[in-house]
C-alpha positions as CSV (number, residue, x, y, z in Angstrom):
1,X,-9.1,-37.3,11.8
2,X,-10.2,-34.1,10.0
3,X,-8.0,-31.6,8.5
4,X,-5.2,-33.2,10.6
5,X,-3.4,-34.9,8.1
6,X,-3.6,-32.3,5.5
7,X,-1.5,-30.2,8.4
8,X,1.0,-33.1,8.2
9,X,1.5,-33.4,4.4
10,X,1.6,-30.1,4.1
11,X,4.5,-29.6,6.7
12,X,6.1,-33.1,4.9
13,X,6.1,-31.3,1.1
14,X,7.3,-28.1,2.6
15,X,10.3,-29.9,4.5
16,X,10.5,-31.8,1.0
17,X,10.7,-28.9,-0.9
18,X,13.7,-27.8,1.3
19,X,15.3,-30.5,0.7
20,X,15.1,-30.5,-2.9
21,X,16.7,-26.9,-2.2
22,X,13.4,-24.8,-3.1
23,X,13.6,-21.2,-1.5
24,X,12.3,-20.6,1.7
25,X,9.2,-18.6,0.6
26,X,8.6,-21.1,-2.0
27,X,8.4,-24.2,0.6
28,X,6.4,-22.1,2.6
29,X,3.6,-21.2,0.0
30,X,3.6,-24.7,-1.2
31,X,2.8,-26.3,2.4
32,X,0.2,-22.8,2.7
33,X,-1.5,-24.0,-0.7
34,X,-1.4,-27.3,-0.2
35,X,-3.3,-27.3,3.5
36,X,-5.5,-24.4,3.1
37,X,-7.2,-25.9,-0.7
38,X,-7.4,-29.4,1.6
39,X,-8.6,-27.8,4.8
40,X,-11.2,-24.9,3.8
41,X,-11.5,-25.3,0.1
42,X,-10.8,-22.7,-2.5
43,X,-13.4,-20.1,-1.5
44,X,-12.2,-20.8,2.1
45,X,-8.8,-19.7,1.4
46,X,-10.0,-17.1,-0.2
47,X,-11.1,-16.1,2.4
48,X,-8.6,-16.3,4.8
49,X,-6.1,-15.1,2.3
50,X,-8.2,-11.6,1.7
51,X,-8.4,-11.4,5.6
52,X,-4.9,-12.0,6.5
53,X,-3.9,-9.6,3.1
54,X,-5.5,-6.3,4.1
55,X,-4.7,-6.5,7.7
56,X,-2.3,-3.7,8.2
57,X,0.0,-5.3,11.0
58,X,0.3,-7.9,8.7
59,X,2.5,-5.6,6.1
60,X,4.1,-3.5,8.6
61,X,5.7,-6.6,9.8
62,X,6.8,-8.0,6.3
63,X,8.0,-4.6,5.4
64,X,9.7,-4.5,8.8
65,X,11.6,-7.4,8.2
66,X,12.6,-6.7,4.5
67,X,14.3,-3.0,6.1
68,X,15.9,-4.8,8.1
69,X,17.7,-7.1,6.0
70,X,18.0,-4.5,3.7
71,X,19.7,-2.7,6.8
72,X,22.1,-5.5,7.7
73,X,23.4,-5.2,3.8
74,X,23.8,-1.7,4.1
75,X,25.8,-2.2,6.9
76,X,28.0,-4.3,5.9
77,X,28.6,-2.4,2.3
78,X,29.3,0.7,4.7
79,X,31.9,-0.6,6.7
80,X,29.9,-0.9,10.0
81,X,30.7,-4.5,10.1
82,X,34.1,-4.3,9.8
83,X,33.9,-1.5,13.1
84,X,32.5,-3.6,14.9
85,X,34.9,-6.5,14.1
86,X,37.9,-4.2,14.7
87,X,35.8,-2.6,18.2
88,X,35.8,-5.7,19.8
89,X,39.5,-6.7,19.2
90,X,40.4,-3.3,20.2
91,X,38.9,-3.6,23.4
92,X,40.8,-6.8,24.5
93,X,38.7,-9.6,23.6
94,X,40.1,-12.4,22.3
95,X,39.9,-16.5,22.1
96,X,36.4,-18.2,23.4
97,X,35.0,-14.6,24.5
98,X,35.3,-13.1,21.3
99,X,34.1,-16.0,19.2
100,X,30.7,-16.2,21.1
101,X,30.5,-12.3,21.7
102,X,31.2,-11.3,17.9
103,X,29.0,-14.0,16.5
104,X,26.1,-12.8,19.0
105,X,27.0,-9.4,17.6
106,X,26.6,-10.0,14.1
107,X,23.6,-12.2,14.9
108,X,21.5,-8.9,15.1
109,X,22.0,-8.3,11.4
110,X,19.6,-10.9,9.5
111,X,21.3,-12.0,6.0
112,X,21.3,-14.9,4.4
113,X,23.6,-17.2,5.7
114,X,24.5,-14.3,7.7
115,X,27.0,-16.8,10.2
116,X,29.6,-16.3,7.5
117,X,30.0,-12.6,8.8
118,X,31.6,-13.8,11.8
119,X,33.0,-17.1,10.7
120,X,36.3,-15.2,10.2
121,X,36.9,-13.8,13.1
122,X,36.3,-17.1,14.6
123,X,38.5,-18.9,12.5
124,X,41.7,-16.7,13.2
125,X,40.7,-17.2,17.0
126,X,40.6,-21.4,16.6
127,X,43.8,-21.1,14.8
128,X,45.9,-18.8,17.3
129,X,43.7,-21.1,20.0
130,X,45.2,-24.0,18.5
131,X,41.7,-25.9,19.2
132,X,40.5,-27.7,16.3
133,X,37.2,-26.3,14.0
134,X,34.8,-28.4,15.8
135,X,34.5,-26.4,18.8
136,X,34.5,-22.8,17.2
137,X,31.9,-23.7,14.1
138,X,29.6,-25.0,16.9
139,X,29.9,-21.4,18.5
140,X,29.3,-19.6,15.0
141,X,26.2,-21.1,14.8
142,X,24.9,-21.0,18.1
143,X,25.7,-17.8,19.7
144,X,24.1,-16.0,16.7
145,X,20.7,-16.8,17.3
146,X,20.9,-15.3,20.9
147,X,18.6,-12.9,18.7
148,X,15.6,-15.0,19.0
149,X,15.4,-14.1,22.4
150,X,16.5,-11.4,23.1
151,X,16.4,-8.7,20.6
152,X,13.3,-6.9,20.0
153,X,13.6,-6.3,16.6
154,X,14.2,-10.0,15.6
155,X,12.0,-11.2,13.0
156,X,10.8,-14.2,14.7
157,X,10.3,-12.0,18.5
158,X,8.2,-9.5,16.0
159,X,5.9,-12.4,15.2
160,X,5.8,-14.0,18.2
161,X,4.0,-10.8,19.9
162,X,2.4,-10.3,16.6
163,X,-2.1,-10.4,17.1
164,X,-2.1,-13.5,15.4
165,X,0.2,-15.0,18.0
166,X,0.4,-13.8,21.7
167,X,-0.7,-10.1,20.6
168,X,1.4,-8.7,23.6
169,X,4.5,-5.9,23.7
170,X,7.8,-7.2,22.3
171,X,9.9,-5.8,24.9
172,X,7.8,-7.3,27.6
173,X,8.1,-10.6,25.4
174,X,11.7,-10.2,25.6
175,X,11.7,-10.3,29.5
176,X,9.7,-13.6,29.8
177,X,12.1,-14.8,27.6
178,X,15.3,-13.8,29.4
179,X,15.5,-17.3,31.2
180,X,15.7,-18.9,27.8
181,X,18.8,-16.2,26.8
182,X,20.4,-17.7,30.0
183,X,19.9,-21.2,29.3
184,X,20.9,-20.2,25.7
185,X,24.2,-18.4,26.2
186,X,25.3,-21.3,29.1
187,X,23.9,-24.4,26.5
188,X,25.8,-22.6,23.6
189,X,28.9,-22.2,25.8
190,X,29.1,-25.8,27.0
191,X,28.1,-26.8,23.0
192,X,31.1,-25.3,21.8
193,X,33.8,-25.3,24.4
194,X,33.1,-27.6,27.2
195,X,35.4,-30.6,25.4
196,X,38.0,-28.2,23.7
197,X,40.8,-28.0,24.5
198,X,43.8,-24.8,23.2
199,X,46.0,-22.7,25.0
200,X,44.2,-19.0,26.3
201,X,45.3,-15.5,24.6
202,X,46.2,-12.6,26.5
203,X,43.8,-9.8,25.2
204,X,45.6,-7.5,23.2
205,X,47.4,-4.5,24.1
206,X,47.4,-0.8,23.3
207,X,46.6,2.9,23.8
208,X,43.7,2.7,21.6
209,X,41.2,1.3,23.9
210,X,39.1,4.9,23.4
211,X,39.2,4.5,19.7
212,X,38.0,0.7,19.6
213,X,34.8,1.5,22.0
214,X,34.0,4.4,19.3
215,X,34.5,1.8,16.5
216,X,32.8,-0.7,18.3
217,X,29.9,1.9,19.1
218,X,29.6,3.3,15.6
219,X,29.0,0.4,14.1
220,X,26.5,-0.9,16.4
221,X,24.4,2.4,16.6
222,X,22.2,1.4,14.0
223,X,21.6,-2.1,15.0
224,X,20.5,-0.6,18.2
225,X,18.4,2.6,17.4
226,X,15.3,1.4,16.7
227,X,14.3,-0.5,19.2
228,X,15.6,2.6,21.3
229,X,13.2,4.7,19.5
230,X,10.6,2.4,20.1
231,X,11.4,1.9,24.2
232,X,11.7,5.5,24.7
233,X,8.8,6.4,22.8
234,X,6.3,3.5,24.1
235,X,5.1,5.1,26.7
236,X,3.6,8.1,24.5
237,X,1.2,5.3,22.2
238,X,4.3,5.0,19.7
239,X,3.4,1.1,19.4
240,X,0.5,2.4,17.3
241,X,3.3,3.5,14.4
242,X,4.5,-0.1,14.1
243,X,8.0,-1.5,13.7
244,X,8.7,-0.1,10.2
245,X,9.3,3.4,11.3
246,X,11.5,2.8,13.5
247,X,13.9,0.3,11.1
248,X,13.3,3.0,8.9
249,X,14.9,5.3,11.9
250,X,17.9,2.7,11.7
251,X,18.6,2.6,8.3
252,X,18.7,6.9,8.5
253,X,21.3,6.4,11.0
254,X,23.5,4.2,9.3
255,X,23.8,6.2,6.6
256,X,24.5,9.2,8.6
257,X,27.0,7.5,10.2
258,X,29.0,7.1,7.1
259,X,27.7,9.5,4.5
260,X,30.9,10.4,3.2
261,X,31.1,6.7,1.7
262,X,27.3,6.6,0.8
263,X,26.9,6.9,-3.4
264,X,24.6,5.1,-6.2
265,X,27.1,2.4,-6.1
266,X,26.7,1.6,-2.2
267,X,23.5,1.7,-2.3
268,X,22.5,-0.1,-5.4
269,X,24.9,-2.8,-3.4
270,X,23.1,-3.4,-0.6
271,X,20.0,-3.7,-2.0
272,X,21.2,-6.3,-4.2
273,X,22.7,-8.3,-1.6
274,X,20.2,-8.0,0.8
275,X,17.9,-10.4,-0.5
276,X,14.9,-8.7,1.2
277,X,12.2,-10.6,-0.3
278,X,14.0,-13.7,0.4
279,X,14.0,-12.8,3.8
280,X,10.3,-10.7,4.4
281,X,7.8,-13.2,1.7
282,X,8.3,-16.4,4.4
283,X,7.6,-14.4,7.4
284,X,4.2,-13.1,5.0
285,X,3.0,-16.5,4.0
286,X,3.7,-17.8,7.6
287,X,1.4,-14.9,9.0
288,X,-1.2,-16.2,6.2
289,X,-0.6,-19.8,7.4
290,X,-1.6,-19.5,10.3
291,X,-4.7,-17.5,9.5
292,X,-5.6,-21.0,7.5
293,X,-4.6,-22.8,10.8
294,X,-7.1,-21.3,12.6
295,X,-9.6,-21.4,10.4
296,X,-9.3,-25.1,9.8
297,X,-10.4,-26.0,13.0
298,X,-7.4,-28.3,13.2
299,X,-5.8,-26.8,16.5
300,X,-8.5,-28.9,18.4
301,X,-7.8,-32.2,16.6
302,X,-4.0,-31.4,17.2
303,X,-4.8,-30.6,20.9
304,X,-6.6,-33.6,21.3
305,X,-3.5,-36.0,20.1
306,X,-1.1,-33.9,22.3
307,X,-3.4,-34.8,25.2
308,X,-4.0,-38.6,24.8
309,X,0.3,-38.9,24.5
310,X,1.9,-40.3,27.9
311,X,4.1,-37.1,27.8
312,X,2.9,-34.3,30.1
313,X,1.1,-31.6,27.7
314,X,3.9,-28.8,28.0
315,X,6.6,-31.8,26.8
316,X,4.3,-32.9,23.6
317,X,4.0,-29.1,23.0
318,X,7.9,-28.6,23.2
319,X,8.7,-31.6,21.6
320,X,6.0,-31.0,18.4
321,X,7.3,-27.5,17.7
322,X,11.5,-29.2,18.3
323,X,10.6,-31.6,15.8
324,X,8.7,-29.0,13.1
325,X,11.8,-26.9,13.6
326,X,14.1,-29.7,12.9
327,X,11.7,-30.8,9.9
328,X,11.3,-27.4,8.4
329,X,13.8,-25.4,9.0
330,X,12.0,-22.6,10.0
331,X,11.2,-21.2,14.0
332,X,8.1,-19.5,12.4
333,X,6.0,-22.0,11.1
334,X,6.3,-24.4,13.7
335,X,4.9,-21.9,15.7
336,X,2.1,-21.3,13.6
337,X,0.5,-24.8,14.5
338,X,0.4,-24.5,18.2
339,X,-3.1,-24.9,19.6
340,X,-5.2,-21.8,19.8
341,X,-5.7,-20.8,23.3
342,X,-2.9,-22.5,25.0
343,X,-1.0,-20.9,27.7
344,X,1.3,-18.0,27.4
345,X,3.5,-20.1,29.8
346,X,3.4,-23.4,27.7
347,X,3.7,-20.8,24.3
348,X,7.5,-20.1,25.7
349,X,8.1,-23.0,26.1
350,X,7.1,-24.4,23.1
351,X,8.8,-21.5,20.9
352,X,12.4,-22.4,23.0
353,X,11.5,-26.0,21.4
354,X,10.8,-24.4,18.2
355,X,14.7,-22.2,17.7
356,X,16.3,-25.3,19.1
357,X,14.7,-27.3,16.3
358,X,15.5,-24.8,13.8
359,X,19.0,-23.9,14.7
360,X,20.0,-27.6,14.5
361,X,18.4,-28.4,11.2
362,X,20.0,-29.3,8.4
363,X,18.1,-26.9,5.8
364,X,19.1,-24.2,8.2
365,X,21.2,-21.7,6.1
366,X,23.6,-20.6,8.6
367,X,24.2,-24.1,10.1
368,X,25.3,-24.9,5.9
369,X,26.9,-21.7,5.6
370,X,29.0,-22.3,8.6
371,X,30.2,-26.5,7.5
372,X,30.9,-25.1,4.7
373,X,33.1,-22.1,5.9
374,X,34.5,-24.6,8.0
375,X,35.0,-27.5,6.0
376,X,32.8,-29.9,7.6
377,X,30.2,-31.9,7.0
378,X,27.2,-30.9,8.9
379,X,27.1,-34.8,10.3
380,X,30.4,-33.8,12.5
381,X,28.3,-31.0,14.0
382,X,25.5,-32.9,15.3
383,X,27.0,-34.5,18.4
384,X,27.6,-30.9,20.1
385,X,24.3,-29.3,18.3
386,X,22.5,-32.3,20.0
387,X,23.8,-31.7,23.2
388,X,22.8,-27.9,22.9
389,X,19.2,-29.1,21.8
390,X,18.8,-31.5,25.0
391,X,19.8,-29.0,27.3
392,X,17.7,-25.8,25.6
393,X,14.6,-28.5,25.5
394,X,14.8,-29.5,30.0
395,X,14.9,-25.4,30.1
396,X,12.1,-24.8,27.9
397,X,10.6,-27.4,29.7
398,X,11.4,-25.7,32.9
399,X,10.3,-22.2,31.8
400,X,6.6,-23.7,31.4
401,X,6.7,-25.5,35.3
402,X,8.0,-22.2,36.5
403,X,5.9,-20.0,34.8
404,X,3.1,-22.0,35.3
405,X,3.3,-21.3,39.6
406,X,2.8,-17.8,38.4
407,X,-0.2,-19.0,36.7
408,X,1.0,-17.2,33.4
């Protein structure tokens, strides 16, 4: 069998770890150590390591994704949060529409356990709804992680069109993945509100309407400038600067935005509470892991078992990288054992397996962070979550069929 089952008891200490309530980065190095000593020995690794360590796309992507939690902080010690919040009321949302729209919102601002910025706003929905938690927590989880398909700037999208993955633009990533954000928004919807039942609200009233959208607009403006920045300036080589620049762009516009309450304090804050090497160090060792993956040679043996299954190849793909997801808790690293070579088509696929698996599992921070919020036990959750993961699994499955007529 080969390295193969090294690749499986790394994968079962790392979801172990988890368990045992290990930080991410932690559960990550362990299952990193752990297969590459097994698979390619100590100067192997070594190896690998050195290679994956002074490849500069490498660090522009970790330090990418540590500005951009450090971003999310800053926004929310500024106040931008809060105008986006009082944007969306202002413009007449309310009930179901503002529970998914305001959690997709705030799902473009990566913290830890980052569902609780929304939870509120969904809670004083469910309660003037009169609709029960079930329903609403569903939709606190789910609509967040619209993210993972369809903004550019989201960690996991970043990695996914990263060299050592498809090595393709992220914006053009983003379009072959709109069909997932369909079958997203519609499986989240029917998730969360397709057996509830509570009376509808009549959007607020007012003269303020011009006031909200500027609220609403402020606050997003940084969320949305750098991959503005980086769609305007494509076409003049700017993908050779990297992602960091352009967070950096974002994080000079949110404090423009409010400099008159930027000080020591604000800023000390949000550094604090962004928990950026929480957030960048498992994206890093995830890059490195799958450098060690593909030096192992184990993507054939792992081809080969997908291949003698009943299932139809694109199913065992979708299904492997559901089940990593689940086991893991992490979109990322169950991406980083898909077979070298295989199909953009069936890669889509597979990574639409992949978010379902990590959305829905139980060492997913924002799925705690929300039964908690909430007061329920994640086991109360599962019926609806499930329900959300069969439907999200047909689609992925349908993206490859479709795709594959295109011969993508």
């Amino acid at each position: 069998m080969g390295n193969l089952p090294w690749l499986v008891l790394a994968l079962a200490l790392m979801a172990l770890s988890s368990a045992l309530g290990l930080p991410t980065w932690a559960c990550v190095l362990i299952a990193l150590l752990i297969f590459g000593l097994s698979a390619l020995g100590p100067q192997g690794l070594a190896d690998s390591l050195s290679s994956g360590l002074t490849d500069l796309w490498t660090w522009d992507l970790t330090v990418s994704v540590a500005l951009i939690a450090i971003l999310g902080a800053l926004m929310r010690e500024l106040g931008q949060v809060e105008d986006i919040a009082r944007g969306l009321r202002g413009l007449g949302l309310r009930g179901r529409s503002l529970m998914a729209v305001s959690s997709a919102l705030f799902g473009l601002l990566p913290v830890p356990g980052g569902a609780i910025l929304s939870a509120s706003l969904v809670e004083e929905e469910e309660k003037a709804l009169g609709m029960g938690v079930g329903g609403p927590a569903t939709a606190n989880l789910l609509f967040r992680h619209l993210n993972f398909f369809a903004y550019p700037f989201s960690p996991a999208l970043m990695f996914l069109a990263s060299p050592s993955m498809f090595n393709m633009d992220v914006f053009v990533l983003v379009l072959y993945l709109l069909p997932l954000s369909v079958a997203h928004v519609a499986a989240s919807g029917l998730a969360s509100f397709a057996l509830t039942h509570g009376r509808e609200l009549p959007p607020e009233t007012g003269e303020a309407r011009g006031r909200a959208a500027v609220e609403l607009l402020r606050g997003l403006v940084p969320v949305l400038v750098a991959p503005l920045l980086k769609a305007v300036l494509a076409p003049l080589g700017a993908p050779e600067l990297g992602f960091s620049i352009f967070v950096c762009a974002s994080i000079a516009a949110s404090l423009l935005l409010a400099r008159s309450q930027v000080n020591r304090a604000s800023l000390v804050g949000a550094l604090r509470k962004s928990k950026a090497f929480n957030i960048a160090a498992p994206v890093l060792l995830a890059m490195l892991f799958r450098d060690a993956f593909k030096a192992s040679g184990v993507s054939s043996e792992l081809r080969a078992i997908l291949a003698s299954t009943p299932l139809p190849e694109v199913a065992s793909y979708v299904l492997l990288c559901w089940a990593l997801g689940l086991a893991t808790g992490s979109a990322m690293l169950a991406m980083t054992v898909l077979p070298a070579g295989v199909s953009l088509a069936y890669g889509l696929s597979a990574y639409g397996g992949a978010v379902a698996g990590y959305i829905i599992s139980p060492f997913h921070l924002c799925f705690i962070a929300t039964a908690e919020y909430f007061g329920l036990k994640q086991a109360r959750l599962y019926p609806r979550l499930l329900a959300y993961a069969a439907i999200m699994l047909a689609s992925s499955a349908a993206l490859a069929w479709a795709y594959g007529l295109l011969a993508l």
